[in-house]
PDBQT receptor file of N, H, CA, C and O in Angstrom, charges set to zero:
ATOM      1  N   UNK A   1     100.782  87.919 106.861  1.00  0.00    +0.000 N 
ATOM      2  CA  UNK A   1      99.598  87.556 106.111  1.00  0.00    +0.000 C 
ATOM      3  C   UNK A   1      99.858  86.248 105.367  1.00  0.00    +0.000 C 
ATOM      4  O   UNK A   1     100.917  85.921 104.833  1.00  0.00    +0.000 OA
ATOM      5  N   UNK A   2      98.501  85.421 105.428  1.00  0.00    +0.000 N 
ATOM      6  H   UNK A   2      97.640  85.687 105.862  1.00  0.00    +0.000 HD
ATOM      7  CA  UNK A   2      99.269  84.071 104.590  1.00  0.00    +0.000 C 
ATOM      8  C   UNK A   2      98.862  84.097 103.202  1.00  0.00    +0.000 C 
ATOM      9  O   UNK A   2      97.783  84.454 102.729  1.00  0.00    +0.000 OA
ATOM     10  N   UNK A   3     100.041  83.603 102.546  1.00  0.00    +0.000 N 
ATOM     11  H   UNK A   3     100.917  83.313 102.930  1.00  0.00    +0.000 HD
ATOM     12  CA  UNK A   3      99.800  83.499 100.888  1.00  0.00    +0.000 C 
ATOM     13  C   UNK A   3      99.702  82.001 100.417  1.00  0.00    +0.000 C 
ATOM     14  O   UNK A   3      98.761  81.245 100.173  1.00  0.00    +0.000 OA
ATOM     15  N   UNK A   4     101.339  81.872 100.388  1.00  0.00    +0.000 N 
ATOM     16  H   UNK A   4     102.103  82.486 100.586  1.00  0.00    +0.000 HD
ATOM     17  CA  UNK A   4     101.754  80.656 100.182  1.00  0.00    +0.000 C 
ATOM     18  C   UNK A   4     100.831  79.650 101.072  1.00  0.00    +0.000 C 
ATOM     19  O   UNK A   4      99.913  79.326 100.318  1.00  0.00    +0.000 OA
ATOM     20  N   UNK A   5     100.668  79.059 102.234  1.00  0.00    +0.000 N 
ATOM     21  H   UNK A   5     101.413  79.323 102.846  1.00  0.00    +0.000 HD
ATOM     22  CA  UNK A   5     100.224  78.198 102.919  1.00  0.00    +0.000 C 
ATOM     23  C   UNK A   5      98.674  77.911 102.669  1.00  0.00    +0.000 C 
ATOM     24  O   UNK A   5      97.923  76.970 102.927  1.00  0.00    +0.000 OA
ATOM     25  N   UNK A   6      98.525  79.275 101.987  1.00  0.00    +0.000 N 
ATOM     26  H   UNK A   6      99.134  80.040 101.777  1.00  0.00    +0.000 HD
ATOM     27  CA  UNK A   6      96.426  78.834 101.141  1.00  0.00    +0.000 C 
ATOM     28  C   UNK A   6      96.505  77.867 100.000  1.00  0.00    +0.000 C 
ATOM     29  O   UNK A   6      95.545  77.331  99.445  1.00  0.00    +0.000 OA
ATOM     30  N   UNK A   7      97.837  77.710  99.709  1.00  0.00    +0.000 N 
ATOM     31  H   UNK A   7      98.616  78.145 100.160  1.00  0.00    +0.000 HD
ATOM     32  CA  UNK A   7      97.814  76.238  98.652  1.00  0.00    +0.000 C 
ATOM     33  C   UNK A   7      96.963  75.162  98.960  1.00  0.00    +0.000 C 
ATOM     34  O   UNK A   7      96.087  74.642  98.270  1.00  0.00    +0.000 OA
ATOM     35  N   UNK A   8      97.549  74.773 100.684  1.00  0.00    +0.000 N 
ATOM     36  H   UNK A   8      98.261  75.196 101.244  1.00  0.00    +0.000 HD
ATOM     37  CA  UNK A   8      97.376  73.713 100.770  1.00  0.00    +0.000 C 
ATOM     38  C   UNK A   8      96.232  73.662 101.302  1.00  0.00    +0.000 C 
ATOM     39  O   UNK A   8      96.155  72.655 102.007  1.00  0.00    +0.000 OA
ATOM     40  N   UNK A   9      94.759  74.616 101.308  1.00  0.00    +0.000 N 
ATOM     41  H   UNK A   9      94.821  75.434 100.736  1.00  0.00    +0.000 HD
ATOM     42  CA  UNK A   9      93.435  74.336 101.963  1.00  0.00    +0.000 C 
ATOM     43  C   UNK A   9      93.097  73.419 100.827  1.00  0.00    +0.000 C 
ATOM     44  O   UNK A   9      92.635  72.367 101.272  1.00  0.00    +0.000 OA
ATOM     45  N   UNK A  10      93.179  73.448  99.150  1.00  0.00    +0.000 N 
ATOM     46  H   UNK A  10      93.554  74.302  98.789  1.00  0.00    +0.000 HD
ATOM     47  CA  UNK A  10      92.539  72.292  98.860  1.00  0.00    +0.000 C 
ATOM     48  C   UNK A  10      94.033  71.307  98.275  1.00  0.00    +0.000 C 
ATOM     49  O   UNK A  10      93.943  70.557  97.303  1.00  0.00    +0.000 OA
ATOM     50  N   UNK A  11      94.678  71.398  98.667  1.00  0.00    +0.000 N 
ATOM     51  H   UNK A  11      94.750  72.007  99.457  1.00  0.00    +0.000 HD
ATOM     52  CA  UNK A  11      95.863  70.664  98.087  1.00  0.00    +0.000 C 
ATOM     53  C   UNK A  11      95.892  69.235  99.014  1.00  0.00    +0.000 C 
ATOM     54  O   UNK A  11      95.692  69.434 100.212  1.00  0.00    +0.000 OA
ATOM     55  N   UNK A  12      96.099  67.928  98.643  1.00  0.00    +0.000 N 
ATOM     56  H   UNK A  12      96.262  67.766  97.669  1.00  0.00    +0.000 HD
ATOM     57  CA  UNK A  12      97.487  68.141  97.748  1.00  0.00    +0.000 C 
ATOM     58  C   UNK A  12      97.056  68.113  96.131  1.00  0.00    +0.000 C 
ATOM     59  O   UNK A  12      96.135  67.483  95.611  1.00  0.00    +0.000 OA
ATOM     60  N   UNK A  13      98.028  69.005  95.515  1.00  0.00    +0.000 N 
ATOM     61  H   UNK A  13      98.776  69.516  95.937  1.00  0.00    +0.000 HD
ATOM     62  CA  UNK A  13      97.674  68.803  93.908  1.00  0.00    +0.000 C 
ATOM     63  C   UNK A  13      98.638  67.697  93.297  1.00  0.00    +0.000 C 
ATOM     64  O   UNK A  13      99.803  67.498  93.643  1.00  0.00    +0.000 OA
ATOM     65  N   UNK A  14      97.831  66.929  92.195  1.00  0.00    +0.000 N 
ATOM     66  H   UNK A  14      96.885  67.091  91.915  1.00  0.00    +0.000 HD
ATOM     67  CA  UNK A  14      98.064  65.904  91.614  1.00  0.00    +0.000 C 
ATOM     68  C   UNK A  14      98.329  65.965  90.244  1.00  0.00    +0.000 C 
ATOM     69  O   UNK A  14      97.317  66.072  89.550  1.00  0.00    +0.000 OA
ATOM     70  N   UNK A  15      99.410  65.927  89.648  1.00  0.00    +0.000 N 
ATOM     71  H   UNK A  15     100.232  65.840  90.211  1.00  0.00    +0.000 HD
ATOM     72  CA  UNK A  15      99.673  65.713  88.314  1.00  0.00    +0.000 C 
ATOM     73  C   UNK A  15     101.280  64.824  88.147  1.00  0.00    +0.000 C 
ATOM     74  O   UNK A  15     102.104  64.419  88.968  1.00  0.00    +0.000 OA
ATOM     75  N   UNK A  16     101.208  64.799  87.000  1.00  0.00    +0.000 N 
ATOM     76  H   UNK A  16     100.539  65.127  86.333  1.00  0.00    +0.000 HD
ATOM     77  CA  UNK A  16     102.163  63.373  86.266  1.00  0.00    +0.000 C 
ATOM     78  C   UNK A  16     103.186  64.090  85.216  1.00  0.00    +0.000 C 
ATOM     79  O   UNK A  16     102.860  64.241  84.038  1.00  0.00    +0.000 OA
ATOM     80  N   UNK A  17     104.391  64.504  85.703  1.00  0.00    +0.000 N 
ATOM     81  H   UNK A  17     104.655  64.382  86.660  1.00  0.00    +0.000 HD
ATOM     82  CA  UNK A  17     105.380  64.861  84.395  1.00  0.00    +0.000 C 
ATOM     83  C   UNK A  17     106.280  63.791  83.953  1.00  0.00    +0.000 C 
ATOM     84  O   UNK A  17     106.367  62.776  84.644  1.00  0.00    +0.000 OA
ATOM     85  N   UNK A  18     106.955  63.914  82.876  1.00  0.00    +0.000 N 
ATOM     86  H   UNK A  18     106.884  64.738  82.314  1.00  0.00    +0.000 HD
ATOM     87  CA  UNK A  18     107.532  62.440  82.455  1.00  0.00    +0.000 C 
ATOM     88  C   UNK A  18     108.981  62.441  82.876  1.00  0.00    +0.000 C 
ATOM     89  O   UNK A  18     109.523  63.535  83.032  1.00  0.00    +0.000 OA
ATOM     90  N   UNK A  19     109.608  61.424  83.059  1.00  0.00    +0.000 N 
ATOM     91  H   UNK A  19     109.168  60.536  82.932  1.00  0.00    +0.000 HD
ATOM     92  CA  UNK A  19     111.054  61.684  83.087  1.00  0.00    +0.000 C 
ATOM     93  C   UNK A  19     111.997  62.039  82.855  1.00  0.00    +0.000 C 
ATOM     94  O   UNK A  19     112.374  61.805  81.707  1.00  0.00    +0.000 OA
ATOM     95  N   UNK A  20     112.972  62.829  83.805  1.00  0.00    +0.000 N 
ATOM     96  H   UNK A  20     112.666  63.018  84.738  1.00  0.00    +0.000 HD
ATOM     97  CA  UNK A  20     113.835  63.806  82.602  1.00  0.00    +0.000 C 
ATOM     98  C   UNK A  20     113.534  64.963  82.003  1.00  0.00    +0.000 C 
ATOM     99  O   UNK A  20     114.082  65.257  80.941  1.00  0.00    +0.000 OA
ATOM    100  N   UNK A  21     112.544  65.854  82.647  1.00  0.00    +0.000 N 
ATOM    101  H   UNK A  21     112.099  65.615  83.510  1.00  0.00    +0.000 HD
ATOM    102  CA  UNK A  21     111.836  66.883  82.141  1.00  0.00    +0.000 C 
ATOM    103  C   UNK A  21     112.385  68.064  82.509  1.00  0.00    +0.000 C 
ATOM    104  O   UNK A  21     112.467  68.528  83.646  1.00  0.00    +0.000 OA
ATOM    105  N   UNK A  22     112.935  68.748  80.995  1.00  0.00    +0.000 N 
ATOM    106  H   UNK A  22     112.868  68.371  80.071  1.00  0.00    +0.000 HD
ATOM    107  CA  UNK A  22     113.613  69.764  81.227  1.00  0.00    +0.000 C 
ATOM    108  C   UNK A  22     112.993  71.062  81.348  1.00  0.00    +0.000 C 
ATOM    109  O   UNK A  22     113.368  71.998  82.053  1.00  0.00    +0.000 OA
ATOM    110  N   UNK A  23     112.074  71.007  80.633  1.00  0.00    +0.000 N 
ATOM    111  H   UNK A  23     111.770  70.246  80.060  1.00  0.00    +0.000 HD
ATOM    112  CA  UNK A  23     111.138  72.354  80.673  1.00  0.00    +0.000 C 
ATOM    113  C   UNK A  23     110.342  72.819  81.795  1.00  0.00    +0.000 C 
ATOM    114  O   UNK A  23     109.851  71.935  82.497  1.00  0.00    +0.000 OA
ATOM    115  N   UNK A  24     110.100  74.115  82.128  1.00  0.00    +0.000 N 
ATOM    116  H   UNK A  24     110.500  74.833  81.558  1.00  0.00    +0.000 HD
ATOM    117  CA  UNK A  24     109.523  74.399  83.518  1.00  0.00    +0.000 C 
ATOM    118  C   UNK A  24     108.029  74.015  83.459  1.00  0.00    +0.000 C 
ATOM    119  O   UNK A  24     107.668  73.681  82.330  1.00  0.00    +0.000 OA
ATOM    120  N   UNK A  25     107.319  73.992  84.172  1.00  0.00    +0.000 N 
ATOM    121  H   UNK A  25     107.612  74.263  85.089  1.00  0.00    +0.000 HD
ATOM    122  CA  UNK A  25     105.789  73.505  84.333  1.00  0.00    +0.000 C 
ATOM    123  C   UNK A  25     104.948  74.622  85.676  1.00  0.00    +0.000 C 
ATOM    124  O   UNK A  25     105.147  74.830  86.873  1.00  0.00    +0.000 OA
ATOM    125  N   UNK A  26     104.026  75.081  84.702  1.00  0.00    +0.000 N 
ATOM    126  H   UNK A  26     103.865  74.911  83.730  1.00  0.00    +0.000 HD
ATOM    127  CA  UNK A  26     103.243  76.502  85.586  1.00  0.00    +0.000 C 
ATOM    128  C   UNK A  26     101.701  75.568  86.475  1.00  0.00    +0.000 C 
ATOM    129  O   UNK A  26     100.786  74.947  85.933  1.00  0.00    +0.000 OA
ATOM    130  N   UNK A  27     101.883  75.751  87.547  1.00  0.00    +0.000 N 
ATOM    131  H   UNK A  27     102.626  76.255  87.987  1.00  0.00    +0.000 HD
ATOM    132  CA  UNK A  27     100.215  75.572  88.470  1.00  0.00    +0.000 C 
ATOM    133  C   UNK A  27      99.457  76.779  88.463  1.00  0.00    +0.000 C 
ATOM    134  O   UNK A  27      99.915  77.645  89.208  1.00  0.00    +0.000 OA
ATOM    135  N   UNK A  28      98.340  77.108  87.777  1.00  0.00    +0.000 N 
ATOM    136  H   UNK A  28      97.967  76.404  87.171  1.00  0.00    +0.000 HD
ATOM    137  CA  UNK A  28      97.537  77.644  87.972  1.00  0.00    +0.000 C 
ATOM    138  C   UNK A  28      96.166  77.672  88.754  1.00  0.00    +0.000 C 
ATOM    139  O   UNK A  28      95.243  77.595  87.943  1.00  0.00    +0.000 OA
ATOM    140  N   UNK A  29      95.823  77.737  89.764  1.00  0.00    +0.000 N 
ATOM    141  H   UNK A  29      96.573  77.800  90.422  1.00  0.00    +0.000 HD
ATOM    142  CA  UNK A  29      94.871  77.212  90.861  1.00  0.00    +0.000 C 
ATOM    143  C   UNK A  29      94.326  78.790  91.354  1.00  0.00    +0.000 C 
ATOM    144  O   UNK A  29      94.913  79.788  91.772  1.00  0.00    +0.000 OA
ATOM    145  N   UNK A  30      92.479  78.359  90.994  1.00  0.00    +0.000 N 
ATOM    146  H   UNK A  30      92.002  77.549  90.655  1.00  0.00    +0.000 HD
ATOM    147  CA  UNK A  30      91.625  79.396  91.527  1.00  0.00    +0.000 C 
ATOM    148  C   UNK A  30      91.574  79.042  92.936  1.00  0.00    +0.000 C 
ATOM    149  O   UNK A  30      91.223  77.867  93.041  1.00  0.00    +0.000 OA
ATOM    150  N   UNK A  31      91.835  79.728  94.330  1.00  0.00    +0.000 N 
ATOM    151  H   UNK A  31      92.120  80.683  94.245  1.00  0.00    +0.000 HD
ATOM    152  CA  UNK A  31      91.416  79.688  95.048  1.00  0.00    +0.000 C 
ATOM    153  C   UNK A  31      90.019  79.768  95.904  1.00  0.00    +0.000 C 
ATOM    154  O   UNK A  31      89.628  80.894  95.594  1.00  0.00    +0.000 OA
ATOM    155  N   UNK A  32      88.931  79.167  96.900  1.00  0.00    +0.000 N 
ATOM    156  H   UNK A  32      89.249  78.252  97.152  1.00  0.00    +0.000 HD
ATOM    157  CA  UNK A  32      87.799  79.524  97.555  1.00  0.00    +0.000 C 
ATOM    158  C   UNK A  32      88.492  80.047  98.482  1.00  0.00    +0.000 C 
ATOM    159  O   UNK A  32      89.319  79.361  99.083  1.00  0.00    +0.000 OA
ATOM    160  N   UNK A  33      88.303  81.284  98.763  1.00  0.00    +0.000 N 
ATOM    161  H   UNK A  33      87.631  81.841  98.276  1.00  0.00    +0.000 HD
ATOM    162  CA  UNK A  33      88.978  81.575 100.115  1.00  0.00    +0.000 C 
ATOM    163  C   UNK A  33      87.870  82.608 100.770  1.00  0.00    +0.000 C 
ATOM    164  O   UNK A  33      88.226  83.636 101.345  1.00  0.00    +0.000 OA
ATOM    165  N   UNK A  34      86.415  82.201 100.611  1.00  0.00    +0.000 N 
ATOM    166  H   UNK A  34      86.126  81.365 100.144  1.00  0.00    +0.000 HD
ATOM    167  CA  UNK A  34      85.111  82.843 101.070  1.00  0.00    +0.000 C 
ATOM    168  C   UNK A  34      85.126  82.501 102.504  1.00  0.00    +0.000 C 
ATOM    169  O   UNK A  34      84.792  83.384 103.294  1.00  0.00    +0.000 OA
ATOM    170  N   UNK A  35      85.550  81.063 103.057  1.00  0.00    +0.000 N 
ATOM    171  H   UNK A  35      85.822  80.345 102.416  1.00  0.00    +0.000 HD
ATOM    172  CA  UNK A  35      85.257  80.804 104.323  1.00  0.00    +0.000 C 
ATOM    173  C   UNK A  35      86.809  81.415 105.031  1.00  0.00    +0.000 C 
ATOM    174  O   UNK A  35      86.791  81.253 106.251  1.00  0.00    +0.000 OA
ATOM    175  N   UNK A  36      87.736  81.878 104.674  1.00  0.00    +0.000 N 
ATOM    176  H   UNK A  36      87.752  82.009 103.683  1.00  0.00    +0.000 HD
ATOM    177  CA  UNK A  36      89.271  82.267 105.099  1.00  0.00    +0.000 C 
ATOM    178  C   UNK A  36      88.889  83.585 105.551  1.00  0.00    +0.000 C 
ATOM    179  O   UNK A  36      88.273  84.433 104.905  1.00  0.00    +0.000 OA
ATOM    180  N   UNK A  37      89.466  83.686 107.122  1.00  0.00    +0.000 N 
ATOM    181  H   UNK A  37      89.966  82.997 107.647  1.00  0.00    +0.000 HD
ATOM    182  CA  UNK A  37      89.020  84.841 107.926  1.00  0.00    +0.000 C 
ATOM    183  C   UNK A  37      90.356  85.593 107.150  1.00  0.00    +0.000 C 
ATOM    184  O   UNK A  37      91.282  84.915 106.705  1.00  0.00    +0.000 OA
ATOM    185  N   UNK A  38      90.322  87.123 107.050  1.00  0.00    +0.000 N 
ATOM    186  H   UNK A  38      89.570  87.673 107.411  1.00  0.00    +0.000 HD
ATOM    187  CA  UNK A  38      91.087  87.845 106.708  1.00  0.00    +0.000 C 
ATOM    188  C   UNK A  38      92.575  87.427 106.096  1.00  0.00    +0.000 C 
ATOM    189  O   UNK A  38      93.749  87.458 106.465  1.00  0.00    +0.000 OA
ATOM    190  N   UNK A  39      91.609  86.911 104.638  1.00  0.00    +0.000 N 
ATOM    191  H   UNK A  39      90.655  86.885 104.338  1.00  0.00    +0.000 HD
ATOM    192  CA  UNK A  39      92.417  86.171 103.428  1.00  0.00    +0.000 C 
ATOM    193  C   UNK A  39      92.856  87.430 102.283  1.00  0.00    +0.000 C 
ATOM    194  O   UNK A  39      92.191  88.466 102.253  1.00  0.00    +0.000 OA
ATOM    195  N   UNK A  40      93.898  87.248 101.469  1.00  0.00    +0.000 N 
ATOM    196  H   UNK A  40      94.438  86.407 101.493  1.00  0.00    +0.000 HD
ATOM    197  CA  UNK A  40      94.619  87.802 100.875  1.00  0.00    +0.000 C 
ATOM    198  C   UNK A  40      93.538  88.336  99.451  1.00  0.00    +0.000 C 
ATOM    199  O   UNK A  40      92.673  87.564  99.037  1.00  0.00    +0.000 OA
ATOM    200  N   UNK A  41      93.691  89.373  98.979  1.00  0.00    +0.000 N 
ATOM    201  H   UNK A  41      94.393  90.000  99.315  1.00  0.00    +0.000 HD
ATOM    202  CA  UNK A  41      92.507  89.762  97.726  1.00  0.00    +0.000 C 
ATOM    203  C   UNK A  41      93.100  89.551  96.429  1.00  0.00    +0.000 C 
ATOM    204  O   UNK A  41      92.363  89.398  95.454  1.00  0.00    +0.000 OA
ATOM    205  N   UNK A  42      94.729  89.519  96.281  1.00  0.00    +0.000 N 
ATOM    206  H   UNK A  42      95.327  89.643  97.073  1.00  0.00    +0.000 HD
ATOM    207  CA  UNK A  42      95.410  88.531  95.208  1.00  0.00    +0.000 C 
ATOM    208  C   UNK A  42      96.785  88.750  95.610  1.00  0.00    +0.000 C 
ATOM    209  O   UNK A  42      97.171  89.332  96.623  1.00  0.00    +0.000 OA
ATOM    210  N   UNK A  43      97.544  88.163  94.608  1.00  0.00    +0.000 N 
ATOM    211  H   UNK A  43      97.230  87.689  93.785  1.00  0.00    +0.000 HD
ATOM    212  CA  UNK A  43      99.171  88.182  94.458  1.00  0.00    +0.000 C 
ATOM    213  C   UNK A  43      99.731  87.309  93.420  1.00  0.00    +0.000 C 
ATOM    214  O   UNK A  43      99.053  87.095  92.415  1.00  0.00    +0.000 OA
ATOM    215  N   UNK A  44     100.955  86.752  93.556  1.00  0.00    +0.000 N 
ATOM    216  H   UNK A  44     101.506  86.926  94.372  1.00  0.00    +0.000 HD
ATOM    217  CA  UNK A  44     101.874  85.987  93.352  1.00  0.00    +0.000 C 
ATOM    218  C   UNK A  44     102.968  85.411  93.803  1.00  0.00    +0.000 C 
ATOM    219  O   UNK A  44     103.764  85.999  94.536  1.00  0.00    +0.000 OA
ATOM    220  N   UNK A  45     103.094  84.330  93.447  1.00  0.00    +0.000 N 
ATOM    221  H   UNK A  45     102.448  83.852  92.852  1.00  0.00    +0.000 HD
ATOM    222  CA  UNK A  45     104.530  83.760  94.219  1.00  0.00    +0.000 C 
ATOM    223  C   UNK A  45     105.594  83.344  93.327  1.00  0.00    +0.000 C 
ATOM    224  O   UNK A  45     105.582  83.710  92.151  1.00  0.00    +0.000 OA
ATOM    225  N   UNK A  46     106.249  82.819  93.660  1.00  0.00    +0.000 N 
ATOM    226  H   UNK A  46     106.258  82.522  94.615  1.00  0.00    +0.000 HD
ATOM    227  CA  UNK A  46     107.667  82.598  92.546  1.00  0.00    +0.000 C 
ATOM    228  C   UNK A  46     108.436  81.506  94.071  1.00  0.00    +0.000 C 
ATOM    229  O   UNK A  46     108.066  81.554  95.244  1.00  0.00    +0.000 OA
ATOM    230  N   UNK A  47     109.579  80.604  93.461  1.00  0.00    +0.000 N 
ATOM    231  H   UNK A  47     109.880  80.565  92.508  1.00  0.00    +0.000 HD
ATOM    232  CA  UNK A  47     110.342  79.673  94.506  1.00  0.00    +0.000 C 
ATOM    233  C   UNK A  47     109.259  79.335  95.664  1.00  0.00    +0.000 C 
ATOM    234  O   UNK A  47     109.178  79.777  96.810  1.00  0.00    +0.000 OA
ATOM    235  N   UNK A  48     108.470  78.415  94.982  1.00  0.00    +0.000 N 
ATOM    236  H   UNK A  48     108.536  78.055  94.051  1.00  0.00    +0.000 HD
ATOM    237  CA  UNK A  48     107.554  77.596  95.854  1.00  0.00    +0.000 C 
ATOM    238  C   UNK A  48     108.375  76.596  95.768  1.00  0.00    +0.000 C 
ATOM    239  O   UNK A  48     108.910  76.285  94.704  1.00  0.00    +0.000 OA
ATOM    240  N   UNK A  49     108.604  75.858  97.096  1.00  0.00    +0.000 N 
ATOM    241  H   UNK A  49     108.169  76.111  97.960  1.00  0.00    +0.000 HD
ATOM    242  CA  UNK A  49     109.077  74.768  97.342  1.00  0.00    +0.000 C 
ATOM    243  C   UNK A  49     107.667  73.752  97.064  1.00  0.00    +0.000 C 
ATOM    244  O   UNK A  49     106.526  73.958  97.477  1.00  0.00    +0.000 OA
ATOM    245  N   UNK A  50     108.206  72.500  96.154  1.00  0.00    +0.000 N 
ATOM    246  H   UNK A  50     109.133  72.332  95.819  1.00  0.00    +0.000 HD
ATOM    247  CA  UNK A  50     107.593  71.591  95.637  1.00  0.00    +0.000 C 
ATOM    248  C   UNK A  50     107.906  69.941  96.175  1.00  0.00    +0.000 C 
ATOM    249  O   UNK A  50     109.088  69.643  96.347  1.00  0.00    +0.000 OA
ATOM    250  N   UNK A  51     107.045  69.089  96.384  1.00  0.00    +0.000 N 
ATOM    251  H   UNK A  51     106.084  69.331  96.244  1.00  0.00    +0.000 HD
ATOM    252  CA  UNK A  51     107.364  67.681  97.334  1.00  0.00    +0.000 C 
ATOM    253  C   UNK A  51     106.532  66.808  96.329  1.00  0.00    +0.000 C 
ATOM    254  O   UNK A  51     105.331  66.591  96.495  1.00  0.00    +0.000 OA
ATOM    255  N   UNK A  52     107.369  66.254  95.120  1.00  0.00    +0.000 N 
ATOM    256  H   UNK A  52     108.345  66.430  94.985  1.00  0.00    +0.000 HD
ATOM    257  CA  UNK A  52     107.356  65.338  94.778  1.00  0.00    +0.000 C 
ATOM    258  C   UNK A  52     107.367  63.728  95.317  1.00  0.00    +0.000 C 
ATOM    259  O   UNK A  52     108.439  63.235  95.668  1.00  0.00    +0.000 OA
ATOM    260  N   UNK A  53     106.418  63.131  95.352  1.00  0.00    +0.000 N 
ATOM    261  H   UNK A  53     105.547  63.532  95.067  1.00  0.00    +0.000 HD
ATOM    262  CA  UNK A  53     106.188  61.597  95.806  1.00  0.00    +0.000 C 
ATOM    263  C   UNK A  53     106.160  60.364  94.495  1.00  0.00    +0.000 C 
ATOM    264  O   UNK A  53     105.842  60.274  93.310  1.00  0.00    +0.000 OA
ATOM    265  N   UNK A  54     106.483  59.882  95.138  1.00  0.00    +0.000 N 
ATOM    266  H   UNK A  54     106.741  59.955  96.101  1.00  0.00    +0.000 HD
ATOM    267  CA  UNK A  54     106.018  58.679  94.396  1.00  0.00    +0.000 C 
ATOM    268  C   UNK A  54     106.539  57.159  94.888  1.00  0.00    +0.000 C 
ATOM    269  O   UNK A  54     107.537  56.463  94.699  1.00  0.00    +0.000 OA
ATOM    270  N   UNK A  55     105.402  57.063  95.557  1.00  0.00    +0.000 N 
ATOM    271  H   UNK A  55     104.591  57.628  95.711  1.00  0.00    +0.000 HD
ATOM    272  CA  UNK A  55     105.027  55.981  96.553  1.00  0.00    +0.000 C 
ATOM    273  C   UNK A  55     105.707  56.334  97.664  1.00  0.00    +0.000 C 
ATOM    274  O   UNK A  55     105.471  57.459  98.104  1.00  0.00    +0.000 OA
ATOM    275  N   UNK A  56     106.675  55.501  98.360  1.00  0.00    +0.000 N 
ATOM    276  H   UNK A  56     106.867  54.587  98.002  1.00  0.00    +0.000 HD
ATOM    277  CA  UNK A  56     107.354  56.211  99.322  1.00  0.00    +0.000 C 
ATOM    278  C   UNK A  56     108.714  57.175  99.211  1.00  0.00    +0.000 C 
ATOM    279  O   UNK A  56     109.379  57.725 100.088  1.00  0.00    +0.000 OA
ATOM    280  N   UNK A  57     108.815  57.150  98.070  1.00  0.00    +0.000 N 
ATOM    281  H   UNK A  57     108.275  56.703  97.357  1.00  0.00    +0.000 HD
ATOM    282  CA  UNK A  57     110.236  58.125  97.904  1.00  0.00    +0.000 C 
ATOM    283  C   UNK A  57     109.797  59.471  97.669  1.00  0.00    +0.000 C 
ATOM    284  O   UNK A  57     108.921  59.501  96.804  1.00  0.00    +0.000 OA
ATOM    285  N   UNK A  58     110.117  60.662  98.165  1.00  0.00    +0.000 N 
ATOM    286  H   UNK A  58     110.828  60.638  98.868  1.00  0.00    +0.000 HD
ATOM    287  CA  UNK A  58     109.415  62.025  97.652  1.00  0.00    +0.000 C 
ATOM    288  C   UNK A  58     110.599  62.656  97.782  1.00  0.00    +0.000 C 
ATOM    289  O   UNK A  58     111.359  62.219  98.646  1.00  0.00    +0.000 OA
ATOM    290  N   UNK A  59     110.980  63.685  97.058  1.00  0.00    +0.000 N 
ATOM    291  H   UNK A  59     110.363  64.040  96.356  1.00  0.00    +0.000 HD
ATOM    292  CA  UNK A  59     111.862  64.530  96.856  1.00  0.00    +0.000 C 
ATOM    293  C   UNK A  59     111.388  66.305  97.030  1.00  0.00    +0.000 C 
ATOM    294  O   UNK A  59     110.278  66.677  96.648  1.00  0.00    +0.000 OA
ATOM    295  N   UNK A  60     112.209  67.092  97.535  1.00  0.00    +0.000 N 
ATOM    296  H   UNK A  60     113.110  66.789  97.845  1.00  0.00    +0.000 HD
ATOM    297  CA  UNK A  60     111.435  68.419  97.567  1.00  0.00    +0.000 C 
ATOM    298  C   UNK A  60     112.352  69.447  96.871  1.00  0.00    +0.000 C 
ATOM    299  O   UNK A  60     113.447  69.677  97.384  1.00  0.00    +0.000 OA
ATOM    300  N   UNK A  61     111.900  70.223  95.487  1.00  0.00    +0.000 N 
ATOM    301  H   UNK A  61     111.010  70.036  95.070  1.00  0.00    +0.000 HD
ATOM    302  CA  UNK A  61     112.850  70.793  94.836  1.00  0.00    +0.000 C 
ATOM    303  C   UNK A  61     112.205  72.310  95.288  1.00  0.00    +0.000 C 
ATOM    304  O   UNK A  61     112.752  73.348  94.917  1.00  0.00    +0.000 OA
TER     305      UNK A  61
C-alpha cells in the first residue's frame, strides 16, 4: 500500500532553514487523496529520507 510516495503527488515542498541547524524541523501536510484509487485512510511515518537542493548541489539526509 502506498504511504510514503503520496508526498510527492503535490510535492516538491519548499522551505528555508538557516545554517547549522541543530534542532529537528516537523512537515505537516494535509493530503487530497479524493482522486487516489485505493489510497490510505491515515498513518504516520518517521525516517523519511529528505533531498535538500540548493541550486545544483542537493544532499539527501
Amino acid at each position: 500500500m502506498r504511504m510514503e510516495s503520496l508526498m510527492n503527488i503535490e510535492g516538491p515542498y519548499h522551505m528555508t532553514i538557516e545554517a547549522n541547524r541543530k534542532k529537528s524541523f516537523h512537515i505537516k501536510e494535509l493530503l487530497d487523496l479524493s482522486e487516489v484509487p485505493k489510497h490510505i485512510e491515515g498513518g504516520a511515518s518517521r525516517y523519511i529520507h529528505i533531498k535538500i537542493r540548493d541550486g545544483e548541489t542537493a544532499r539527501i539526509l
